[in-house]
C-alpha positions, 0 to 999 in steps of 0.5 A: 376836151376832146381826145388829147388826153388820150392820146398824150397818154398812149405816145408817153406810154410808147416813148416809156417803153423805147425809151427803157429799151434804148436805155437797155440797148446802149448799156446805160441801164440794164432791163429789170422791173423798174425800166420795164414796168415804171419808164412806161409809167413815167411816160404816160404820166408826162404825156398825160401832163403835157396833153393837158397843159399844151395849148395847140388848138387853142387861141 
């Protein structure tokens, strides 16, 4: 394994966060505990778990 873990993690966190303040900006949700603080962390969960299972790179 190399760094795909890692880096999963980090955009997932990332795409958490935007995502949680797109949500936010267009009024669908408003900013409270769970967009601020749990988004992120279901984004970095999902990006952990699609590092892992992607097969880019391998053959």
């Amino acid at each position: 394994m190399s760094g795909r873990p890692v880096l999963g993690s980090i955009s997932g966190l990332f795409l958490g966060l935007f995502v949680a303040v797109l949500l936010q900006q267009y009024g669908v949700r408003p900013l409270d505990t769970f967009s601020v603080i749990g988004l992120p962390i279901i984004g970095l969960v999902v990006g952990l778990v699609f590092s892992m299972w992607a097969p880019f790179g391998r053959r």
